[in-house]
C-alpha positions as CSV (number, residue, x, y, z in Angstrom):
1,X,9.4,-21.8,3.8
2,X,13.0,-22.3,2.7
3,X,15.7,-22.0,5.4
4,X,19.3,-21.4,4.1
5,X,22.5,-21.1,6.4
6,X,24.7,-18.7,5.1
7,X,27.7,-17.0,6.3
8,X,29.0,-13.5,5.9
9,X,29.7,-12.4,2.6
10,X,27.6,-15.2,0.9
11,X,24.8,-14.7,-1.3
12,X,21.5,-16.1,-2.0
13,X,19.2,-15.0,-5.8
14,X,15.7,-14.9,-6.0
15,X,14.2,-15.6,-9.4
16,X,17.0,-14.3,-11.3
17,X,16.7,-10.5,-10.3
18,X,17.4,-10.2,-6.8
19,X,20.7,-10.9,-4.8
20,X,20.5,-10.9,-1.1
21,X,23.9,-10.8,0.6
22,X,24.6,-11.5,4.6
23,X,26.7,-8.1,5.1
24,X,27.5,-8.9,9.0
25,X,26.6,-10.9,11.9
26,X,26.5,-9.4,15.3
27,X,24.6,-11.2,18.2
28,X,21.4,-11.8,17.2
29,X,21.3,-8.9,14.6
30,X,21.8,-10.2,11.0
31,X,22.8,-7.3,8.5
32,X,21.7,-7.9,4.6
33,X,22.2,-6.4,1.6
34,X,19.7,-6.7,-1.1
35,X,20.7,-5.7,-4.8
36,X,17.1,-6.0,-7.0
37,X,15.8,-3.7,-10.1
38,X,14.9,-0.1,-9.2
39,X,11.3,-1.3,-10.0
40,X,10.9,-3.5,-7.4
41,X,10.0,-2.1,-4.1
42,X,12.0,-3.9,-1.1
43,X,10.1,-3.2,2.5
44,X,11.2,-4.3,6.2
45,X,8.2,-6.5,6.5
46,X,6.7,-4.2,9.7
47,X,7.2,-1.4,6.9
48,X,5.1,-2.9,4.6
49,X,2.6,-4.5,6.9
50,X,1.8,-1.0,8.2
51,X,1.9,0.0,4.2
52,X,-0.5,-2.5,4.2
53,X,-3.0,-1.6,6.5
54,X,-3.1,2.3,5.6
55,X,-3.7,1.6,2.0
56,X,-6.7,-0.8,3.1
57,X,-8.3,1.8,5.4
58,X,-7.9,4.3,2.8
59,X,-9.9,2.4,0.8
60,X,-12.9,1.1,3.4
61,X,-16.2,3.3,2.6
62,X,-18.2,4.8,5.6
63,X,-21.3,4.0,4.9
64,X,-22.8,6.8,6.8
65,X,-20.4,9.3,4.2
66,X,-21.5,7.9,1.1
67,X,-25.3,7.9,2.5
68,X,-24.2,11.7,3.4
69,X,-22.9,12.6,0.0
70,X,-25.8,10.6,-1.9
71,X,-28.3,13.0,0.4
72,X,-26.3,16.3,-0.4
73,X,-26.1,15.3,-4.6
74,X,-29.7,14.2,-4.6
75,X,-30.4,17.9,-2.7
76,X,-28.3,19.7,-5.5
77,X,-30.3,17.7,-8.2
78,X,-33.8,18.9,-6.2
79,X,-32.2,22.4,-6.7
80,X,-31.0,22.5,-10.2
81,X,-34.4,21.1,-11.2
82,X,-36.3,23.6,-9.4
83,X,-34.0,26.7,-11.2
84,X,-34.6,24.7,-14.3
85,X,-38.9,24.8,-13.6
86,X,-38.3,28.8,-12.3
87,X,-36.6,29.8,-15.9
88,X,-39.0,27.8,-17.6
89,X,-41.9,29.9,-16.4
């Protein structure tokens, strides 16, 4: 990790794009500024953490659901073929 001292009103640039400024100082409480392109998305890290972990349980499978759904399509598919064998006759 880099560590930087900087006072209010300074500056630091990441990678060309992004410009974080110390706005104020007050106790313990540090107030930035960050300038960066409109395409890159700037989070408070607790703000993207919790991001985080909704978009990876939104993407965990239940393995009891899909065994569910695979029952329910393979039970459609039982069906269709039986109306297919009742129009065939």
């Amino acid at each position: 990790m880099l560590v930087l001292s900087r006072k209010r009103g300074q500056s630091i640039i990441i990678a060309e794009q992004i410009k974080v400024t110390v706005l104020d100082v007050s106790g313990e409480q540090v107030r930035l500024g960050v300038e960066a392109p409109q395409e890159l998305a700037v989070y408070r890290e607790e703000i993207y953490e919790q991001i985080r972990a909704e978009n990876i349980t939104a993407t965990t499978v239940n393995p009891e659901a899909m065994q569910r759904l695979q029952e329910a399509l393979d039970e459609r598919e039982k069906e269709k073929e039986k109306e297919k064998e009742n129009k065939d006759e």
